[in-house]
C-alpha positions as CSV (number, residue, x, y, z in Angstrom):
1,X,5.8,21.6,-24.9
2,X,4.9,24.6,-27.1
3,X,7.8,24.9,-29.0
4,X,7.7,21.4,-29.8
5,X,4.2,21.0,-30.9
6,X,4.4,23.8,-32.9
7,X,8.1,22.2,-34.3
8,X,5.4,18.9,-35.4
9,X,2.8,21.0,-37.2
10,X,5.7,23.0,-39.0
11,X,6.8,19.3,-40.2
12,X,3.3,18.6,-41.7
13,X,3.4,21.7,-43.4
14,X,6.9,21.7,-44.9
15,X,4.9,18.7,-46.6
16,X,2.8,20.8,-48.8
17,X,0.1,20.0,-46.1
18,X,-2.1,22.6,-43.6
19,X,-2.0,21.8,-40.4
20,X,-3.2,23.1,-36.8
21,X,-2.8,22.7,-32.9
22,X,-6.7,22.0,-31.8
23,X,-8.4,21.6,-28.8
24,X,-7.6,21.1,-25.5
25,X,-3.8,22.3,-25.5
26,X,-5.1,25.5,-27.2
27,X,-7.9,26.1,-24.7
28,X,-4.9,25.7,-21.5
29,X,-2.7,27.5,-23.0
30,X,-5.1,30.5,-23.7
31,X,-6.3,29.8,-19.5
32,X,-2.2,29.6,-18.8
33,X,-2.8,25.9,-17.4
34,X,-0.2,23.2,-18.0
35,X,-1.4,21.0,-20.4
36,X,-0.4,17.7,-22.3
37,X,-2.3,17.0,-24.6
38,X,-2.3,17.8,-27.9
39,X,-4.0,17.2,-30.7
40,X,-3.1,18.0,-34.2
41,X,-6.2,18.8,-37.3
42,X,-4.7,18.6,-40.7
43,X,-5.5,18.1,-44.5
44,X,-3.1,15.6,-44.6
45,X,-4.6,11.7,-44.7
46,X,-4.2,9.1,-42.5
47,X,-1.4,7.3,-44.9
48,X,0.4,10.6,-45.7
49,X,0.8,11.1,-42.1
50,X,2.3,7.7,-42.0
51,X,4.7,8.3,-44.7
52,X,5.6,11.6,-43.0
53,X,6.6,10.2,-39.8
54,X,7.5,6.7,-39.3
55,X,6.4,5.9,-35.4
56,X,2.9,6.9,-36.2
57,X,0.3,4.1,-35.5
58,X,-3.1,3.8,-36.9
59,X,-5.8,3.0,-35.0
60,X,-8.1,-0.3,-35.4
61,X,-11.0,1.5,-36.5
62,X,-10.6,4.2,-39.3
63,X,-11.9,7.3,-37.6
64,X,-9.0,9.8,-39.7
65,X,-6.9,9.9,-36.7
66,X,-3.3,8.6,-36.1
67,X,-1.0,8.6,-33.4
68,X,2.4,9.4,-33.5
69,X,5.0,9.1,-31.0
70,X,8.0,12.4,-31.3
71,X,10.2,13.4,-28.4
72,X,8.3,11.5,-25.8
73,X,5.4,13.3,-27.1
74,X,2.1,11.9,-28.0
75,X,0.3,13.3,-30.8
76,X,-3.3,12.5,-32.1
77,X,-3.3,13.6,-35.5
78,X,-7.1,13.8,-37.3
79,X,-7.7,14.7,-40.6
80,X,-10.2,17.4,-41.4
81,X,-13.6,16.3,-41.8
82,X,-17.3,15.6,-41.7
83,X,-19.1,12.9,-40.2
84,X,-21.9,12.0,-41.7
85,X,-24.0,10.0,-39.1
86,X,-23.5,8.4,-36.1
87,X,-24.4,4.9,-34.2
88,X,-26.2,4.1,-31.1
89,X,-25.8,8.2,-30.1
90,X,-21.4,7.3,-30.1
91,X,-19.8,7.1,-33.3
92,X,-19.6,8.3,-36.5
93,X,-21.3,5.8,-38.7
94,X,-19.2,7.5,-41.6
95,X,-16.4,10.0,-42.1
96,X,-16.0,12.0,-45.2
97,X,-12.4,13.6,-45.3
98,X,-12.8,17.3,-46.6
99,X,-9.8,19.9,-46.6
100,X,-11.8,22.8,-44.9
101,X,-10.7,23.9,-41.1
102,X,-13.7,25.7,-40.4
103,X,-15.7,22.9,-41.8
104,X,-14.0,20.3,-39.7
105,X,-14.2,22.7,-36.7
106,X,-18.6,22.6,-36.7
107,X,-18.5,18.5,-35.9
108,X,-16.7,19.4,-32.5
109,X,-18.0,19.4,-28.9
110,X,-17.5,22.7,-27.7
111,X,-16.6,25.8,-28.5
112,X,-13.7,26.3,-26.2
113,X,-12.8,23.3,-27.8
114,X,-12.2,24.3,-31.4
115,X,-9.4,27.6,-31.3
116,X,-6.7,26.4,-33.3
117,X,-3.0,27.7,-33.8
118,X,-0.8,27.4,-36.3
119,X,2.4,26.7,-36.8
120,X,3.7,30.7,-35.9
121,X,1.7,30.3,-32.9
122,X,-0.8,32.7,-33.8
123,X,-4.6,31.7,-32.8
124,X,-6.9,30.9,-34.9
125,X,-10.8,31.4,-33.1
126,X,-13.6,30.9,-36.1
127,X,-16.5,29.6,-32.9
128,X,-16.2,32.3,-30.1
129,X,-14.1,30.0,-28.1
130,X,-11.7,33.1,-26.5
131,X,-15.5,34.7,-26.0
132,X,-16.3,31.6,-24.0
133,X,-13.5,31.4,-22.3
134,X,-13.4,35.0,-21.0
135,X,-16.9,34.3,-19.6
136,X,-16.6,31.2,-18.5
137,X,-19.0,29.3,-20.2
138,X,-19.2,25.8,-22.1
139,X,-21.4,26.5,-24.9
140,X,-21.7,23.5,-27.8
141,X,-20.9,24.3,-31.6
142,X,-24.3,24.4,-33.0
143,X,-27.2,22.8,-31.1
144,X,-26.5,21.3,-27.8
145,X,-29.0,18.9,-28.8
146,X,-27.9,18.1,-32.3
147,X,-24.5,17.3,-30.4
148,X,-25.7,15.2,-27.7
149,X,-27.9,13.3,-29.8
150,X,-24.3,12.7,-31.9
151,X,-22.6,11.7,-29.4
152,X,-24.0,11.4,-25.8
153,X,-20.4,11.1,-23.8
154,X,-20.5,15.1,-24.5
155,X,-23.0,14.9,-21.9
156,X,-20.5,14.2,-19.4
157,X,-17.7,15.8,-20.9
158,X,-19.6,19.1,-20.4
159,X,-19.7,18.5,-17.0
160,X,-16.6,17.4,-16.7
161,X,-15.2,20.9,-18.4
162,X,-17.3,22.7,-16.4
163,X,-16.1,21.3,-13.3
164,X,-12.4,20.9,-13.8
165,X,-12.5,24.8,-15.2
166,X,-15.0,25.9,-12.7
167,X,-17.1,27.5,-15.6
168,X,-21.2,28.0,-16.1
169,X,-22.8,25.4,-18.7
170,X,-24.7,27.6,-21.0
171,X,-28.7,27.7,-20.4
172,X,-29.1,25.9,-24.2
173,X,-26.7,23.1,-23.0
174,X,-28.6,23.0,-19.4
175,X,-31.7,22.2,-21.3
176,X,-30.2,20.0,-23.5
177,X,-29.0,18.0,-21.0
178,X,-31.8,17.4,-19.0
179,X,-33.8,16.3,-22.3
180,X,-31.4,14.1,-23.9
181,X,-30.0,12.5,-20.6
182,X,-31.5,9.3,-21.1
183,X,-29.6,8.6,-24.0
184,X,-26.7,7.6,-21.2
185,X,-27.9,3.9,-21.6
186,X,-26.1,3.7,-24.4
187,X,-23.1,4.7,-23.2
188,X,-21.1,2.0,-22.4
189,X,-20.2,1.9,-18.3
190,X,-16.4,1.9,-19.3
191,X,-17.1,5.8,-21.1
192,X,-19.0,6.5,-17.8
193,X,-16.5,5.6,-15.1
194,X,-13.6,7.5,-17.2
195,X,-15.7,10.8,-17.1
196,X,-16.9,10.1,-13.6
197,X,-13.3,9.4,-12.4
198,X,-12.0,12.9,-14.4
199,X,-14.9,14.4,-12.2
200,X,-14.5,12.9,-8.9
201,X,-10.6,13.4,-8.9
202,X,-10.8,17.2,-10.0
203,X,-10.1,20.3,-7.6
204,X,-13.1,21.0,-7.8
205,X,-15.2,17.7,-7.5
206,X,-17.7,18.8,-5.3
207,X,-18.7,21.7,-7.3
208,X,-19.2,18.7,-10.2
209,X,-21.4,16.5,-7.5
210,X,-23.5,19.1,-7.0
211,X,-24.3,19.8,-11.0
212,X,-24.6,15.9,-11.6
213,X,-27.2,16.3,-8.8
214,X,-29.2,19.2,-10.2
215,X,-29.2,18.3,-13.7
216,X,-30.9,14.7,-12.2
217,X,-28.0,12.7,-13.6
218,X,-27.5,10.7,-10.9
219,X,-30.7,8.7,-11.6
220,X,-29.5,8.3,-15.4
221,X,-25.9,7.1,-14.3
222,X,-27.2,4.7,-11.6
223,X,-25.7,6.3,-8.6
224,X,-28.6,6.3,-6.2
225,X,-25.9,7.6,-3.5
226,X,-24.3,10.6,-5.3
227,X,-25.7,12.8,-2.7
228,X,-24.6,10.8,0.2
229,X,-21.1,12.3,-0.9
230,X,-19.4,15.4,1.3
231,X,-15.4,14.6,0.7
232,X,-14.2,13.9,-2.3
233,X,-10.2,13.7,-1.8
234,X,-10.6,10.1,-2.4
235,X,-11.5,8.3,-5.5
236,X,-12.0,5.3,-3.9
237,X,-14.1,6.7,-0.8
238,X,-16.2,8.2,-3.8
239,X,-16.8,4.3,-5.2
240,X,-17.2,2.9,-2.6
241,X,-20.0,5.2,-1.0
242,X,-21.6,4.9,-4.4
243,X,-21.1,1.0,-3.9
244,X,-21.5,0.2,-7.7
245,X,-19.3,-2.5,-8.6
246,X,-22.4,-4.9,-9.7
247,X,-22.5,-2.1,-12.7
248,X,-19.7,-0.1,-13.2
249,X,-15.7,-1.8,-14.4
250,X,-13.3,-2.3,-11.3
251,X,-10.5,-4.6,-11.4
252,X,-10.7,-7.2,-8.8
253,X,-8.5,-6.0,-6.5
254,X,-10.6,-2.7,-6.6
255,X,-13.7,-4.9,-6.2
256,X,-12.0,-6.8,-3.1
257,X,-11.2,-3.3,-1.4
258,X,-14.4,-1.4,-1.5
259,X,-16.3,-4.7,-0.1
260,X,-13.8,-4.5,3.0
261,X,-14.2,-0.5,2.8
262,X,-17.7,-0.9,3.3
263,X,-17.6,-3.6,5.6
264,X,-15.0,-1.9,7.9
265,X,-17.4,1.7,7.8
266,X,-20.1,-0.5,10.1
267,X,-17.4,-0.9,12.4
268,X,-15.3,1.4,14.9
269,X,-12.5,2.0,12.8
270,X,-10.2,2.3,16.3
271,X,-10.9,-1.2,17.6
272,X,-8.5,-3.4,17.8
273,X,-10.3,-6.7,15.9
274,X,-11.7,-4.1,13.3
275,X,-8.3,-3.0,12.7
276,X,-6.4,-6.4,12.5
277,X,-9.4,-7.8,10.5
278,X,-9.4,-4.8,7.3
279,X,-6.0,-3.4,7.7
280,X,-5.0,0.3,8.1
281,X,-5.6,1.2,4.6
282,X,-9.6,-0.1,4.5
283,X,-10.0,1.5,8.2
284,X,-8.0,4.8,7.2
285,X,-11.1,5.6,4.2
286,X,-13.7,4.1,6.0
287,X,-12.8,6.5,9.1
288,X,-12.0,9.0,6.2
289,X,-15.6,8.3,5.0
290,X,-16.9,9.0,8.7
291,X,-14.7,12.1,9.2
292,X,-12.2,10.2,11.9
293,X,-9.0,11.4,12.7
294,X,-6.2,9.4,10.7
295,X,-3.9,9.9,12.4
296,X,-5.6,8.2,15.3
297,X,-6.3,5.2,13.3
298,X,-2.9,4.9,11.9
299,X,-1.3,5.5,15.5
300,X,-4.5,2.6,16.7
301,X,-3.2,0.3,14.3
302,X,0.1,0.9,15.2
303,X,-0.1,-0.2,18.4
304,X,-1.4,-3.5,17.8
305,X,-0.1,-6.5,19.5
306,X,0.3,-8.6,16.3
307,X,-1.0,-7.6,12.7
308,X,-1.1,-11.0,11.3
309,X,-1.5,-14.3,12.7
310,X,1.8,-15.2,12.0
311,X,2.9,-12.7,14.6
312,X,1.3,-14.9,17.6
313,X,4.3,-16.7,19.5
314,X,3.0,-20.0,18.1
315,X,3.1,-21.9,15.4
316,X,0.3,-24.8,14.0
317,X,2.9,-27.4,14.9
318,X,3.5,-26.5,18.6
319,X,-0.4,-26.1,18.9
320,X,-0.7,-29.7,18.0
321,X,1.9,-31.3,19.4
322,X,0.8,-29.8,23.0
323,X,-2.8,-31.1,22.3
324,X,-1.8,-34.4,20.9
325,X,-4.2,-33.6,18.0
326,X,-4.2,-34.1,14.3
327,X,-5.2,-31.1,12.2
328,X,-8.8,-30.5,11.7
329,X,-11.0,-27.6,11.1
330,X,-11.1,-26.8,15.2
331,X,-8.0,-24.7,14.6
332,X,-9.8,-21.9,13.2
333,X,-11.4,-21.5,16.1
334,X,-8.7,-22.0,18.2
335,X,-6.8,-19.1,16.3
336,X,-9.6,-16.7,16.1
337,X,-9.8,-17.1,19.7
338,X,-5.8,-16.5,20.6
339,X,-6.2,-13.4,18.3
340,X,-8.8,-12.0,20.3
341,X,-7.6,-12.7,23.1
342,X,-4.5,-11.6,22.4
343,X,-5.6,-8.3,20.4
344,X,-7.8,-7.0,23.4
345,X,-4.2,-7.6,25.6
346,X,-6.3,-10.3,28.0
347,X,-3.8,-12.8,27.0
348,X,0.4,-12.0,26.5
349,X,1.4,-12.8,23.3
350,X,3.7,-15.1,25.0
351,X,4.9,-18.9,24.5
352,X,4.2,-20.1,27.5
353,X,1.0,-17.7,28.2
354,X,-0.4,-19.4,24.9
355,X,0.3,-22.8,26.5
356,X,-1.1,-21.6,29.8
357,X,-4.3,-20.5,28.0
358,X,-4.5,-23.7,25.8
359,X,-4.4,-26.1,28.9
360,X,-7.2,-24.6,30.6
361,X,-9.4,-23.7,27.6
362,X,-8.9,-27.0,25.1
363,X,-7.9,-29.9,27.2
């Protein structure tokens, strides 16, 4: 992946352009963690970038940056530069394209953020990031402040750095946070959940509970339950202990799932009914959730007599024709009751059981 990013910023330059490896590829490299994402500062514009490789794509909004697609390889390519204000504490109002790395380097989040390399593969550290990295810290470029009142997502992104890399926020950024933590309400719930998610699904997501938690974030994000959390190997055990879906963006089928996940968590998760009812997969996080054995449940569910109602040895037909009865809403209850039955092994899941069990109990 090296050899090939440094192979795209050579191609830039042999343009009569400067151009550098920024960020987060950098910063893994440098910490010897696989990494795949890289992103590319250079004096070259937008439309020069365009002209330099074809499958580049511009983005809707003109924020300098470009995409382009090279040996499977994603590259975000920005062009140096200031930006000049910002809206609603997210985006640069205005960009101003300068040709000035260290310049374009002082907008940035982080320090760790900002060592560059160029095209020899020799780093290039104008902030402190190595110093930051060494001591495992995540200090801002400039005031923590300043940047949070820029853009308030860094608020969550320093969390998120510190938890992923198991580092120490800095005591500036500490403070920062818990003053300008109320600008979250203009971040957008969409922003939130994809920081959240980075967070929750991390090594180390308990580590990044428990700073959400001190630094009183939880109230700012609407999580009231944050601290009900003790495992964390499962994103959607996370969600649905948090039970947020009224705020935060899940698709429906996400939606569907943590209402039966929460549902099934007031219930044993090795009875029978419980089991048929949610399915293994809602019981399995739910006993998850309550610190059940799996294995149990997944052995539990197993074992069932039938898993759907098409499993009972009868069908709608043969249920009518042995009544004499047209179909009305009274077969609910008349399957309900064969499932229980059946479930709690009272009643054989057998043809002429069911027929046996009809005549005395509906006619």
């Amino acid at each position: 992946m090296l050899e090939s990013a440094l192979k795209f910023i050579k191609e830039i330059c042999d343009h009569g352009f400067t151009a550098y490896i920024v960020g987060g590829f950098v910063r893994d490299y440098i910490l010897k963690v696989e990494s795949n994402d890289i992103d590319v500062a250079t004096n070259a514009k937008p439309k020069e970038i365009k002209e330099i490789f074809e499958n580049s794509c511009l983005p809707s909004e003109d924020y300098g940056s470009v995409t382009v697609m090279k040996w499977g390889i994603r590259f975000e390519v920005t062009t140096f530069r200031k930006e000049i204000s910002y809206v609603n504490n997210r985006k640069p109002a205005e960009i101003q394209y300068i040709d000035d790395l260290y310049q374009d380097l002082l907008r940035r989040d982080f320090t760790i953020n900002t060592i560059c390399m160029n095209f020899e593969g020799e780093i290039i550290d104008f902030l402190g990031g190595q110093d930051d990295l060494e001591a495992h810290v995540i200090r801002t470029v400039g005031l923590a402040k300043e940047r949070f009142e820029e853009d308030c997502l860094r608020i969550l992104r320093a969390v998120r750095f510190a938890t992923i890399l198991d580092f120490q926020l800095d005591d500036s950024v500490i403070a920062a946070i818990k003053e300008k933590k109320y600008l979250l309400k203009n971040l957008s719930y969409y922003r939130k959940k994809e920081e959240l998610d980075k967070i929750f699904t991390s090594s180390k997501a308990s580590l990044g509970i428990q700073l959400l938690l001190q630094l009183g974030l939880d109230k700012d994000l609407e999580l009231e339950r944050l601290g009900e959390i003790t495992k964390t190997d499962s994103l959607i055990a996370v969600w649905s202990i948090l039970d947020v879906v009224d705020k935060y963006p899940f698709s429906n089928n996400e939606k569907s799932l943590i209402k039966e996940i929460n549902e099934a968590r007031k219930l044993n998760n090795l009875d029978p009914m419980a089991l048929y009812r949610y399915g293994l997969y809602a019981n399995s996080v739910a006993g998850y959730i309550k610190g059940l054995d799996k294995k149990k449940i997944a052995e539990s569910y197993q074992n069932l007599v039938i898993h759907s109602r098409k499993d009972l040895d009868i069908t709608t037909e043969e249920i009518l024709s042995f009544l004499k009865r047209k179909p009305g809403n009274y077969l609910k209850d008349i399957y309900c009751d064969l499932e229980h039955e059946v479930l709690y092994r009272r009643l054989p899941n057998q043809k002429q059981e069911i027929f046996a069990y009809l005549q005395k109990n509906y006619l």
